[in-house]
TORKOL-4160 file (C-alpha; in steps of 0.2 Angstrom, whole numbers, padded with zeros to 4 digits, m for minus):
343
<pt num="1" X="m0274" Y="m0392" Z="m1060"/>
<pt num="2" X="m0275" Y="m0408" Z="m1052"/>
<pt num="3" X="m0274" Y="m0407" Z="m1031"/>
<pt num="4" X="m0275" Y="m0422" Z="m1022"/>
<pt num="5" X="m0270" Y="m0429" Z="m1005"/>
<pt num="6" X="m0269" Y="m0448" Z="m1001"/>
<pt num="7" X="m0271" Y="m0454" Z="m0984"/>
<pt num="8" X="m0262" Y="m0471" Z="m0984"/>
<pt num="9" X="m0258" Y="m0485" Z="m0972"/>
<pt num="10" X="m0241" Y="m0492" Z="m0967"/>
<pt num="11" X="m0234" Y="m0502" Z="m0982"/>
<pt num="12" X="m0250" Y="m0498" Z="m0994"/>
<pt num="13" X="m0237" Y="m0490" Z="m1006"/>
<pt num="14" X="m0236" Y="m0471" Z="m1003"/>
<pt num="15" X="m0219" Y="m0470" Z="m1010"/>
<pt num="16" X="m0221" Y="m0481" Z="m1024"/>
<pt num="17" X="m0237" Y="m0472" Z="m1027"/>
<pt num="18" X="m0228" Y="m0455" Z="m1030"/>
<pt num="19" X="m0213" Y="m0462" Z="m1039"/>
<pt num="20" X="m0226" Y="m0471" Z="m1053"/>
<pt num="21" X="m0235" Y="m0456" Z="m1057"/>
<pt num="22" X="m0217" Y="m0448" Z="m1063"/>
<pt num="23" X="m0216" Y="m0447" Z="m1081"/>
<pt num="24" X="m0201" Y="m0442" Z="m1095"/>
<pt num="25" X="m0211" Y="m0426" Z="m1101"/>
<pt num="26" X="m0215" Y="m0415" Z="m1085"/>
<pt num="27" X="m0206" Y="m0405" Z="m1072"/>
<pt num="28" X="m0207" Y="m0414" Z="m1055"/>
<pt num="29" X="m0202" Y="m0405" Z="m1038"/>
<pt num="30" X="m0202" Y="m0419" Z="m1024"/>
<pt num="31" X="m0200" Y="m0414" Z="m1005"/>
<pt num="32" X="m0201" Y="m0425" Z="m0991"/>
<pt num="33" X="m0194" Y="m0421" Z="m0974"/>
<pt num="34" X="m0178" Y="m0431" Z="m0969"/>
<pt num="35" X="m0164" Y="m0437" Z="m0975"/>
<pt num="36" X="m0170" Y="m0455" Z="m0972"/>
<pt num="37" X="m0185" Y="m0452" Z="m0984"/>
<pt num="38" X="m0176" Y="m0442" Z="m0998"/>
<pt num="39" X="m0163" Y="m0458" Z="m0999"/>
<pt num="40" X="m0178" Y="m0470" Z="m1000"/>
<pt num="41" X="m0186" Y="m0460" Z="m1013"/>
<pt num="42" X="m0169" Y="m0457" Z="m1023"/>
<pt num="43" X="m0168" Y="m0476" Z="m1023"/>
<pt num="44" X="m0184" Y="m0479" Z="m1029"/>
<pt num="45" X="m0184" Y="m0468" Z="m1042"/>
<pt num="46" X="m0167" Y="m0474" Z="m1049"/>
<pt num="47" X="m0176" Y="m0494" Z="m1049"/>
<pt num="48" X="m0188" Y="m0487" Z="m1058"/>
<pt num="49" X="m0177" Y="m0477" Z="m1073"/>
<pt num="50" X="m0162" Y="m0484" Z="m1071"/>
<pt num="51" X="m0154" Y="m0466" Z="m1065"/>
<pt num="52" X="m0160" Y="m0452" Z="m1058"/>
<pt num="53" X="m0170" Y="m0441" Z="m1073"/>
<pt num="54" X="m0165" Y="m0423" Z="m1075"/>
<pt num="55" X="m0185" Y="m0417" Z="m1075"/>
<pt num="56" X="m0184" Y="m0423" Z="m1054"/>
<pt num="57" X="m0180" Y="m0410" Z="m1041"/>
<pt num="58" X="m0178" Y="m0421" Z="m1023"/>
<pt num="59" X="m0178" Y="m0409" Z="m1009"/>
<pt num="60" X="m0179" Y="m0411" Z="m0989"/>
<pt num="61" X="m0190" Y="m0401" Z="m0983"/>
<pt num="62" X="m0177" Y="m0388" Z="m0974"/>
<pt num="63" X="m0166" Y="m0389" Z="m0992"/>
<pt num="64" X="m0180" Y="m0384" Z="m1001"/>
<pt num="65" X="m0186" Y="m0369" Z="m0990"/>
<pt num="66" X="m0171" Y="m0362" Z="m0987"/>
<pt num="67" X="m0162" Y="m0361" Z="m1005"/>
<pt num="68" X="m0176" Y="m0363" Z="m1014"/>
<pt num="69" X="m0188" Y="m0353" Z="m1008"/>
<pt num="70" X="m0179" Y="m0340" Z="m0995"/>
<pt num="71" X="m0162" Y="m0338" Z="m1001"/>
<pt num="72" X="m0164" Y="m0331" Z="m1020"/>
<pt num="73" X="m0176" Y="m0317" Z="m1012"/>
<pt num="74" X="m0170" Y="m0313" Z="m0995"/>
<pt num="75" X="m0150" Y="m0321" Z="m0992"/>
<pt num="76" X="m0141" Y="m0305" Z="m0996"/>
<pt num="77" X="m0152" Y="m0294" Z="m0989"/>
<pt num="78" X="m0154" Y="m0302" Z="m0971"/>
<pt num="79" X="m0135" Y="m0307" Z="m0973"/>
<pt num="80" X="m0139" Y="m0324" Z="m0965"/>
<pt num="81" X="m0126" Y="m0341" Z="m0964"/>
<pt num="82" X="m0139" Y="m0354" Z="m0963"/>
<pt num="83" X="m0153" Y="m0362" Z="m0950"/>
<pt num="84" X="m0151" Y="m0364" Z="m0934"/>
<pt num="85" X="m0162" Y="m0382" Z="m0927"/>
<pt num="86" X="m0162" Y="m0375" Z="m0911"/>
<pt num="87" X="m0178" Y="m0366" Z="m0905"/>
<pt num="88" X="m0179" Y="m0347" Z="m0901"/>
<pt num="89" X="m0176" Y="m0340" Z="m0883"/>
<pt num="90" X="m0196" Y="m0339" Z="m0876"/>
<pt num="91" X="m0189" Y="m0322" Z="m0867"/>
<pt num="92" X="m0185" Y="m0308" Z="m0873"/>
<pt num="93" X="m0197" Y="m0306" Z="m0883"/>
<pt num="94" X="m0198" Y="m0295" Z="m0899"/>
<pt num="95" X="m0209" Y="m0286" Z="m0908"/>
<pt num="96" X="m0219" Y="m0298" Z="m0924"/>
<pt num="97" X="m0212" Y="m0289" Z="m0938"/>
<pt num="98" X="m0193" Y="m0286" Z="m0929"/>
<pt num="99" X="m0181" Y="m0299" Z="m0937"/>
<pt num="100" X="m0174" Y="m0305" Z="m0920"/>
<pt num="101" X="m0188" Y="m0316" Z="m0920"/>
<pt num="102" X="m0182" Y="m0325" Z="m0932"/>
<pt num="103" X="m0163" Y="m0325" Z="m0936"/>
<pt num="104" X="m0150" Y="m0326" Z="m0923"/>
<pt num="105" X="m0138" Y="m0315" Z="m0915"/>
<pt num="106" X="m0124" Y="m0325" Z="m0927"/>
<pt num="107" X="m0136" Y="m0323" Z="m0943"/>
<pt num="108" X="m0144" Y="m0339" Z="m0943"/>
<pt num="109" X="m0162" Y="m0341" Z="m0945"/>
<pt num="110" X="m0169" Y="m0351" Z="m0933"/>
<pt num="111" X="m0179" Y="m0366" Z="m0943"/>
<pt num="112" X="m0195" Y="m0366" Z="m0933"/>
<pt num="113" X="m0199" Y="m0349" Z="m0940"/>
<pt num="114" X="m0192" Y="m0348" Z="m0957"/>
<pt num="115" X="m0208" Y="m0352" Z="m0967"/>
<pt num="116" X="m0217" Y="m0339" Z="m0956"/>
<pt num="117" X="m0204" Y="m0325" Z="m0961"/>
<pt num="118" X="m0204" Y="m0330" Z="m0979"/>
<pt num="119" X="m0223" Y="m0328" Z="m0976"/>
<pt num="120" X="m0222" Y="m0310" Z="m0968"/>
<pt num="121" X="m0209" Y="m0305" Z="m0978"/>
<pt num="122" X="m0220" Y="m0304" Z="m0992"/>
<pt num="123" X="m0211" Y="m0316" Z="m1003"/>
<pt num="124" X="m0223" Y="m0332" Z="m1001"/>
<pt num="125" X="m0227" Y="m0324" Z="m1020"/>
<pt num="126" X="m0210" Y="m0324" Z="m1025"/>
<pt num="127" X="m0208" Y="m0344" Z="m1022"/>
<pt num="128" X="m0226" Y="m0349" Z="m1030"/>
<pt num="129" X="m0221" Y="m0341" Z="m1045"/>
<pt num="130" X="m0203" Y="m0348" Z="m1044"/>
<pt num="131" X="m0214" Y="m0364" Z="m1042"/>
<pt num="132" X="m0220" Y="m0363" Z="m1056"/>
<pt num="133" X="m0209" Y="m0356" Z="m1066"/>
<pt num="134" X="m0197" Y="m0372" Z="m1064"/>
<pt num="135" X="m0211" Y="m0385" Z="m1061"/>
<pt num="136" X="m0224" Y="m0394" Z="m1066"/>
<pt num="137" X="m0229" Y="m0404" Z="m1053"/>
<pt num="138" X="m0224" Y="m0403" Z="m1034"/>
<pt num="139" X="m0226" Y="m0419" Z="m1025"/>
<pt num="140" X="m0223" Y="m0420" Z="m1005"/>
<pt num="141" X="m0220" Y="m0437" Z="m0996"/>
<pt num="142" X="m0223" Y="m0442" Z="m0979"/>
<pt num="143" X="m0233" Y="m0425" Z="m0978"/>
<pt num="144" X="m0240" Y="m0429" Z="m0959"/>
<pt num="145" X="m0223" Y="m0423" Z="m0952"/>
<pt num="146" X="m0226" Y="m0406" Z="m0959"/>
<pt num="147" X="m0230" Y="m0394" Z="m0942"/>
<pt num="148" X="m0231" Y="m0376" Z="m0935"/>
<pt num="149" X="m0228" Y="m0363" Z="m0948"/>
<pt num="150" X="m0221" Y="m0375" Z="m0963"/>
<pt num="151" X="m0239" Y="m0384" Z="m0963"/>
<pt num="152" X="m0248" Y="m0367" Z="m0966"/>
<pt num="153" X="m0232" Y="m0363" Z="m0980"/>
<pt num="154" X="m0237" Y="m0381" Z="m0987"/>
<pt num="155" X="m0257" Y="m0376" Z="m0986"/>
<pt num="156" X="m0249" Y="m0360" Z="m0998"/>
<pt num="157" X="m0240" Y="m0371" Z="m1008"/>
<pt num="158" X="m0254" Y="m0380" Z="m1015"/>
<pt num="159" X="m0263" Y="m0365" Z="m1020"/>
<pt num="160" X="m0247" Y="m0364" Z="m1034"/>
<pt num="161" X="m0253" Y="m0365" Z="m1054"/>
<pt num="162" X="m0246" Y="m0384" Z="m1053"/>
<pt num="163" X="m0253" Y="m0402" Z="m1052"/>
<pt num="164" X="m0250" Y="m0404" Z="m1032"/>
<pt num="165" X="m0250" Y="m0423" Z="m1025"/>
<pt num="166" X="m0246" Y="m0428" Z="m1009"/>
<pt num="167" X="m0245" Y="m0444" Z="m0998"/>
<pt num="168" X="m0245" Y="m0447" Z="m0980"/>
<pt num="169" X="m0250" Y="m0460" Z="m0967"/>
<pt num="170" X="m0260" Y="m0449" Z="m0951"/>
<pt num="171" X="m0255" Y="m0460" Z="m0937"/>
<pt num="172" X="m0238" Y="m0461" Z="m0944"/>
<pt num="173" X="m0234" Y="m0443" Z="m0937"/>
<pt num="174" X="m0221" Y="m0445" Z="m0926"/>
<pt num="175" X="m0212" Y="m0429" Z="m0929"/>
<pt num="176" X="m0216" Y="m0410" Z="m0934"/>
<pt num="177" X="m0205" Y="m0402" Z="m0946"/>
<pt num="178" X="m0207" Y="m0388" Z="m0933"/>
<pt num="179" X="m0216" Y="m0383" Z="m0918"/>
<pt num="180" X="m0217" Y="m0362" Z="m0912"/>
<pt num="181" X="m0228" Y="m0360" Z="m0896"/>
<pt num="182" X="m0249" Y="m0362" Z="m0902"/>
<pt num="183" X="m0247" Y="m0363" Z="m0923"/>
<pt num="184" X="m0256" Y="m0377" Z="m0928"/>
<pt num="185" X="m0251" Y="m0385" Z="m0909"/>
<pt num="186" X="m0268" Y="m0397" Z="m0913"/>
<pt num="187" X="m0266" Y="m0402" Z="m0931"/>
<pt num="188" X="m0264" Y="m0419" Z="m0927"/>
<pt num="189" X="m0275" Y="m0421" Z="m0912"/>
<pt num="190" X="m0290" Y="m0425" Z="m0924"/>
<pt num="191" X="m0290" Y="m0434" Z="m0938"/>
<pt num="192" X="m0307" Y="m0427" Z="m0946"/>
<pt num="193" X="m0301" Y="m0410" Z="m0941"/>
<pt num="194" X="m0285" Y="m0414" Z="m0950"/>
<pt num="195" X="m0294" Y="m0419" Z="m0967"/>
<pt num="196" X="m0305" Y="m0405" Z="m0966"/>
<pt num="197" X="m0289" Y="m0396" Z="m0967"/>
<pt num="198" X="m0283" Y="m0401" Z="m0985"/>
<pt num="199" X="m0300" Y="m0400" Z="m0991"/>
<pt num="200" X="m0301" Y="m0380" Z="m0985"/>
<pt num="201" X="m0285" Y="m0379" Z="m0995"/>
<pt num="202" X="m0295" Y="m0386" Z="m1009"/>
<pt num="203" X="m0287" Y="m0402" Z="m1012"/>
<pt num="204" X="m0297" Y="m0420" Z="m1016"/>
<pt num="205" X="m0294" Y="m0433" Z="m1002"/>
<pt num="206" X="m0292" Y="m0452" Z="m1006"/>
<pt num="207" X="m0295" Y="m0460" Z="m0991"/>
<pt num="208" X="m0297" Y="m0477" Z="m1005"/>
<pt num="209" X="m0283" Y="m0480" Z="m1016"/>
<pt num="210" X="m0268" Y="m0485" Z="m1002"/>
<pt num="211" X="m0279" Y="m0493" Z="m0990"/>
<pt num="212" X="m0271" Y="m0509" Z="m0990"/>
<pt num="213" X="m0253" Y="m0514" Z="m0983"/>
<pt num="214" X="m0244" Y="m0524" Z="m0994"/>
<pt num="215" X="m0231" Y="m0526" Z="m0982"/>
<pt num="216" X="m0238" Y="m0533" Z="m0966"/>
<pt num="217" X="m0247" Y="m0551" Z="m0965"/>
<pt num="218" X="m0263" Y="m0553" Z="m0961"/>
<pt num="219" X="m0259" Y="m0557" Z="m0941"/>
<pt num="220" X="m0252" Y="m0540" Z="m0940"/>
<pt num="221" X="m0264" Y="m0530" Z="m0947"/>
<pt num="222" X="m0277" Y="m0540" Z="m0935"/>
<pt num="223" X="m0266" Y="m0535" Z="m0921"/>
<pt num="224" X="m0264" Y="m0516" Z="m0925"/>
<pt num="225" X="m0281" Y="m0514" Z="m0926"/>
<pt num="226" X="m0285" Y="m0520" Z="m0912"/>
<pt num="227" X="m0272" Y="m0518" Z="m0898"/>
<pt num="228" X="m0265" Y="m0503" Z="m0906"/>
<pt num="229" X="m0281" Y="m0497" Z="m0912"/>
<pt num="230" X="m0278" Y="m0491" Z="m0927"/>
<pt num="231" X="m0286" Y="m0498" Z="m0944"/>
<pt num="232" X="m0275" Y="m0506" Z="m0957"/>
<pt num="233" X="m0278" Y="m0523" Z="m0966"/>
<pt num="234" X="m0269" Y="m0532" Z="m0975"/>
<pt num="235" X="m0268" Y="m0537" Z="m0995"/>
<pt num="236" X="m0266" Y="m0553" Z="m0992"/>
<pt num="237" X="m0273" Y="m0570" Z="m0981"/>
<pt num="238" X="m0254" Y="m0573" Z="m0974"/>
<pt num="239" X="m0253" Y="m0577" Z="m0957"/>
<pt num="240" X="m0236" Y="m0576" Z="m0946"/>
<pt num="241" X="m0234" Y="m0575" Z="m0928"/>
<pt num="242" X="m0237" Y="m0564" Z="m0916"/>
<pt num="243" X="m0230" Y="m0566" Z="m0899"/>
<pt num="244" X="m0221" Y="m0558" Z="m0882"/>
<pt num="245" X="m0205" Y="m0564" Z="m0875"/>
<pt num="246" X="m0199" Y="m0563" Z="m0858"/>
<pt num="247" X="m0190" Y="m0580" Z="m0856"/>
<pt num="248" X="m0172" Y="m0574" Z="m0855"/>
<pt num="249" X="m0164" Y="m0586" Z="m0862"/>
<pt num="250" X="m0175" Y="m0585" Z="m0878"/>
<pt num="251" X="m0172" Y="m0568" Z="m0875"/>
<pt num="252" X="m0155" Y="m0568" Z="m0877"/>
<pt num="253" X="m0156" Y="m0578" Z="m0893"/>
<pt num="254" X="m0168" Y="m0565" Z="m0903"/>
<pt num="255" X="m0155" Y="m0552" Z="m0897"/>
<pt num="256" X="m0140" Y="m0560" Z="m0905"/>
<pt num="257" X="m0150" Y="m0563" Z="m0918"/>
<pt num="258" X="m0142" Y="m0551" Z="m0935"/>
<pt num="259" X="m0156" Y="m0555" Z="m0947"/>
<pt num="260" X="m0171" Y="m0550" Z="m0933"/>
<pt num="261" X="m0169" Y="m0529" Z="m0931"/>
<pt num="262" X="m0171" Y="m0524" Z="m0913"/>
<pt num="263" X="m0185" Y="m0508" Z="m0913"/>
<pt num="264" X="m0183" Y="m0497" Z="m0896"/>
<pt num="265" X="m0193" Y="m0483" Z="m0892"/>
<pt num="266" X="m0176" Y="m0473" Z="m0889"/>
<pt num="267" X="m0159" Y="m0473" Z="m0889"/>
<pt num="268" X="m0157" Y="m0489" Z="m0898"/>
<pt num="269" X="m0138" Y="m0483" Z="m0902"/>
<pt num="270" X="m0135" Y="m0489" Z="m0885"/>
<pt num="271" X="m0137" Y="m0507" Z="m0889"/>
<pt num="272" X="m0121" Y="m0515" Z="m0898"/>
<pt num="273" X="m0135" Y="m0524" Z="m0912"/>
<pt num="274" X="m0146" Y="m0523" Z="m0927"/>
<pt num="275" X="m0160" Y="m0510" Z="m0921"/>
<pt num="276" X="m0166" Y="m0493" Z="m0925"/>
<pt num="277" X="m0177" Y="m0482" Z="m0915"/>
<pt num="278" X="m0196" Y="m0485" Z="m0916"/>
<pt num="279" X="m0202" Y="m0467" Z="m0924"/>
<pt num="280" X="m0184" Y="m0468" Z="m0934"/>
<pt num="281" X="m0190" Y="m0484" Z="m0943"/>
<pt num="282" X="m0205" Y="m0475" Z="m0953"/>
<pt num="283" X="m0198" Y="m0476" Z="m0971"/>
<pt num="284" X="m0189" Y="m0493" Z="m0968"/>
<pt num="285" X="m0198" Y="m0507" Z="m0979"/>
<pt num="286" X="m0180" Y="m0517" Z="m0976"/>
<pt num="287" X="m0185" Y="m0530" Z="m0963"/>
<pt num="288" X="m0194" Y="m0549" Z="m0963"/>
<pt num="289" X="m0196" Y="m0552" Z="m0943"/>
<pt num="290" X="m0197" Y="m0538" Z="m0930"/>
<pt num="291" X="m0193" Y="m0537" Z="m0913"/>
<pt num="292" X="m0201" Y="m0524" Z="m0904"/>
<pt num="293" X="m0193" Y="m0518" Z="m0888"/>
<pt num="294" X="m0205" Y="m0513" Z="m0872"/>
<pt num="295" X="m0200" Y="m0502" Z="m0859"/>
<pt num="296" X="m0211" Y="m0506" Z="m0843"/>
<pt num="297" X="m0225" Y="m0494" Z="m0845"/>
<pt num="298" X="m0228" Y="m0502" Z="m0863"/>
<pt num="299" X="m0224" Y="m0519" Z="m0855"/>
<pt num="300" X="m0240" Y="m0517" Z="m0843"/>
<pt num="301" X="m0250" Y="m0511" Z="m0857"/>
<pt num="302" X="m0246" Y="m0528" Z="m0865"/>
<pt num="303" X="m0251" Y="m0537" Z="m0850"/>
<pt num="304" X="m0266" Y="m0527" Z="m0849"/>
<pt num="305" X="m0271" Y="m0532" Z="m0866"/>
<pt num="306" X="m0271" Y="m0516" Z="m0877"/>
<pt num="307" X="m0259" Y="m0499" Z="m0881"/>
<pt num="308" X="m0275" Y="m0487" Z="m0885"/>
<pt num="309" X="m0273" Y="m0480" Z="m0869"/>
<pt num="310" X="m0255" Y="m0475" Z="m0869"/>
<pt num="311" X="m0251" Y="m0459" Z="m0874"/>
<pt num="312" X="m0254" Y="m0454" Z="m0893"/>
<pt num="313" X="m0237" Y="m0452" Z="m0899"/>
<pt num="314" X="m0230" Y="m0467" Z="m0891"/>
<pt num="315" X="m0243" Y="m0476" Z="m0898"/>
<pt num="316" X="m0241" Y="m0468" Z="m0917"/>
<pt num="317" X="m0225" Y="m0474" Z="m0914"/>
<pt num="318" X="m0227" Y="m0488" Z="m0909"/>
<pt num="319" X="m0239" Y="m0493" Z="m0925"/>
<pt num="320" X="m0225" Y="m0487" Z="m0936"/>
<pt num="321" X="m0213" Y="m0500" Z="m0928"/>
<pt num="322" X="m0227" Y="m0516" Z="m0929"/>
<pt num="323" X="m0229" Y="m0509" Z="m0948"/>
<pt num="324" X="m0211" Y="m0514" Z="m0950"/>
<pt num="325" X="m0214" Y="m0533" Z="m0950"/>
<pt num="326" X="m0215" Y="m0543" Z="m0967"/>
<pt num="327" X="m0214" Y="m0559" Z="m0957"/>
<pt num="328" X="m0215" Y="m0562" Z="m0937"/>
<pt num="329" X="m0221" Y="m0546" Z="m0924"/>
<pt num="330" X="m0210" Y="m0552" Z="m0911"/>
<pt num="331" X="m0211" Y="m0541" Z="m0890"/>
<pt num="332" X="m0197" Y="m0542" Z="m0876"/>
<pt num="333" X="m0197" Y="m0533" Z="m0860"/>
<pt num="334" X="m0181" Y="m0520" Z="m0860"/>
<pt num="335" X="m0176" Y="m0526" Z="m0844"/>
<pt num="336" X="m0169" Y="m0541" Z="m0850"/>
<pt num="337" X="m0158" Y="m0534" Z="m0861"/>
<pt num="338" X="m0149" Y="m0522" Z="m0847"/>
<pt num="339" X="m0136" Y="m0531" Z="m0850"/>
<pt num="340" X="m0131" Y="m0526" Z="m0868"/>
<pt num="341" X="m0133" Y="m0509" Z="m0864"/>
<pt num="342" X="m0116" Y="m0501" Z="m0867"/>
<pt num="343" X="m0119" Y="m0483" Z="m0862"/>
């Protein structure tokens, strides 16, 4: 079986990657974790074939645990209505094998602790050989968002009689699929110690084949690496701009702008123009220039001429929003745009 993990940069091609190795005569299960990224890979996979093959599954994560994996086994016997998102209550607390650690009091299952009770239930068997059964290959996108219990499920998942290939960017993590108290609370803290991980599962790591952005110009590679601190480089000698804004009247004019997207770190919905979130941007390979949006602690950082210090997820994000631009890296203060904030 062929087990490999590649370790990518923004706009190297991890998606593109995954949907070029799908072929007519094998049985392809594909999970990624959010909606976001199962569209993206949907549409890609239709450019490519010109529909969507009947030899692909395309599973978020969640989809895929639950009916996949935990309802055919468990549904009727736990007589459970679903997931509940929500974490579990830290008190009271309940023995580890009572199932009021994981399902609630109106028979939902709470998500951060599905993939350990599929685990202690003894099925984990039960959905490798389903696996298997059905599939060929299992493929996993964006696999740095995978946390808590679901990473050590995934770790399982790999050990299935089926070619296993999966693509992810480290300092792209910006979100767990779940979090429960200590599991796996310092996955992403290292990145060596992160590897080390896949390689214990007995995986191949490519830290080679994507380690070029395709998307990003040459400028804003130089300045990810370092002001952000990350490495990246670019495929190509093209140079854009790179710049910070804080003349308000210039301002105002990138704001109005509708082909420039406005990235905030949050709550971009409260601004009546084209933006998205910083973290809720990984995935998008839609934009030419990018306006970035600093709040004032990230505005000092600029001032102070580099974002390694800042704290780590604020800064992965940070790098996915850069990672955005195809053309100009463009940085305003939020302060000038108070004004357009409708809520």
């Amino acid at each position: 079986m062929d087990k490999s993990v590649v370790f990518a940069v923004a706009g190297a091609g991890k998606t593109t990657a995954l949907v070029q190795k799908l072929t007519d005569g094998r049985r392809y299960l594909l999970v990624t974790y959010t909606d976001a990224n199962r569209e993206n890979l949907r549409r890609k996979i239709i450019e490519r074939f010109g529909h969507f093959p009947s030899n692909v599954a395309l599973y978020t994560y969640f989809k895929f645990l639950h009916g996949f994996c935990y309802r055919p086994f468990l549904r009727l016997e736990k007589n459970t209505k679903g997931i509940w998102f929500k974490p579990p209550p830290q008190f009271p607390r309940y023995p580890l094998t009572d199932d009021r650690r994981f399902i609630t009091s109106g028979r939902r299952l709470y998500a951060n602790r599905l993939a350990k009770f599929i685990a202690q239930t003894g099925t984990l068997p039960l959905a490798l050989a389903r696996v298997e059964k059905y599939f060929d290959a299992l493929y996993v996108d964006e696999v740095q968002d995978f946390g808590g219990h679901d990473f050590d499920l995934l770790m399982q998942l790999a050990k299935a009689n089926v070619d296993c290939f999966f693509v992810g960017d480290f300092y792209q993590h910006t979100y767990d699929t779940s979090r429960d108290g200590n599991v796996n609370a310092r996955l992403h803290e290292n990145y060596v110690g992160y590897r080390a991980r896949f390689e214990a599962a007995g995986m191949q790591v490519d830290l080679e084949s994507l380690q070029t952005s395709r998307r990003c110009s040459k400028t804003v590679c130089e300045f990810i690496a370092e002001k952000i601190g990350i490495e990246i480089r670019s495929a190509s000698d093209r140079v854009t701009k790179v710049f910070y804004e804080d003349n308000a009247a210039k301002v105002q004019a990138i704001y109005e702008n509708s082909s420039t997207v406005k990235l905030f770190l949050q709550e971009h919905h409260k601004y009546s123009c084209y933006s998205q979130n910083w973290g809720a941007s990984k995935g998008a390979d839609c934009y030419t220039d990018v306006c970035v949006v600093l709040n004032p602690p990230n505005v000092q950082a600029w001032k102070a001429g580099s974002f390694r210090e800042i704290n780590a997820e604020t800064r992965n994000k940070l790098y996915v929003a850069c990672s955005r631009a195809r053309g100009d890296l463009i940085f305003v203060p939020q302060n000038l745009l108070k004004a357009y904030k409708t809520g």
